[in-house]
C-alpha angles and dihedrals in degrees: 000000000000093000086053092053090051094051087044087055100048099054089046088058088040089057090042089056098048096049089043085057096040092048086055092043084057087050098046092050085049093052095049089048096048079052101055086038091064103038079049088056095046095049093053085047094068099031082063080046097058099030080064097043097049094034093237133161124202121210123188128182123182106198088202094064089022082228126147121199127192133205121231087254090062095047084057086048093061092039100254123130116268098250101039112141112227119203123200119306103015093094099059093041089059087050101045089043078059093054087247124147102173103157083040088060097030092052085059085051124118119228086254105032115111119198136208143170147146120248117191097217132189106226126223084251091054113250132124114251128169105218123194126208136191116189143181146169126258117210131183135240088298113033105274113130113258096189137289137267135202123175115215117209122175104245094174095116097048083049095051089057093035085051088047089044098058104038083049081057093049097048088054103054084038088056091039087053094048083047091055098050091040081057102053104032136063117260100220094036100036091222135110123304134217095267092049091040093046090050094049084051088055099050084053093053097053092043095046088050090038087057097030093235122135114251128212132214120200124198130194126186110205111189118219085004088149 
């Protein structure tokens, strides 16, 4: 009787044990995932952070659920509040109003290939804006596409001074070309003066010694021409 109660004993600590351990073992997994849960949550934190400071969008596509899904940054792009919540479809309305066929241009893409781009866009608030994307896509451990990935930035300022740049481009050689005719042609004739008609003359010289061919020169006085 004794030896039964010991035996009885034993396997009751033994159990306690087990479920002492196994209930550690529960609070240990809650606390790691309490853990990755909050550094989740911080990462995500500054990624929003960032996303706001730099004025980036992130895009995402997965080709296996045919789903988009879209970062707070690139709800702000396209003039929609942060937290909107987008149902089915709305995403790729907004891009294809915009004349943008993202997974149409990503599912051409190589592993590799990285593709970019700038998109003048009109946003849900109304303004014009010049986006620029860069996109990839992203495969697994053997090959398969994963999803793919863009990431949107405003360029509209950098446009802008790319667009003055170039029209101030454009007025000066404009104005150099206008120089140069008000330089070798009469003002009140509109042909060619005696600087543009001496260094043609010159060109014809150095041609006519350079071929070894003669070379004639033809004058004409026209009285009361003017």
């Amino acid at each position: 009787m004794v030896l039964v109660k010991l035996a009885a004993a034993a396997i009751c600590l033994s159990l306690g044990m087990k479920y002492a351990k196994a209930a550690r073992h529960r609070v240990m997994l809650l606390e790691l995932a309490r853990k990755r849960a909050r550094r989740i949550s911080e990462t995500l934190r500054m990624f929003r952070m960032a996303e706001e400071i730099a004025g980036l969008g992130v895009w995402q596509y997965f080709p296996k659920k045919e789903y988009q899904k879209w970062s707070q940054g690139m709800k702000v792009l396209f003039g929609m509040d942060a937290d909107e919540q987008l149902v089915p479809g709305d995403m790729e309305t907004v891009l294809s109003s915009n004349g943008i066929d993202l997974i149409g241009q990503v599912s051409k893409a190589e592993a590799d290939e990285e593709l970019t781009g700038q998109y003048p866009i009109l946003r849900l608030d109304g303004q014009s804006r010049v986006l620029s994307v860069r996109a990839s896509r992203v495969t697994d451990g053997i090959g398969d596409t994963r999803h793919y990935t863009a990431v949107f930035m405003d360029v509209t300022d950098q446009a802008q001074k790319v667009h003055d740049l170039e029209h101030s481009r454009e007025e000066a050689m404009k104005a150099a070309q206008e120089a140069r005719q008000l330089a070798d042609t009469d003002p009140l004739t509109g042909i060619a003066n005696r600087r543009r008609v001496m260094a043609e003359l010159d060109q014809l010289v150095m041609q006519s010694r350079e071929q070894s061919k003669s070379l004639v020169l033809v004058i004409f006085d026209i009285d009361h021409f003017k």
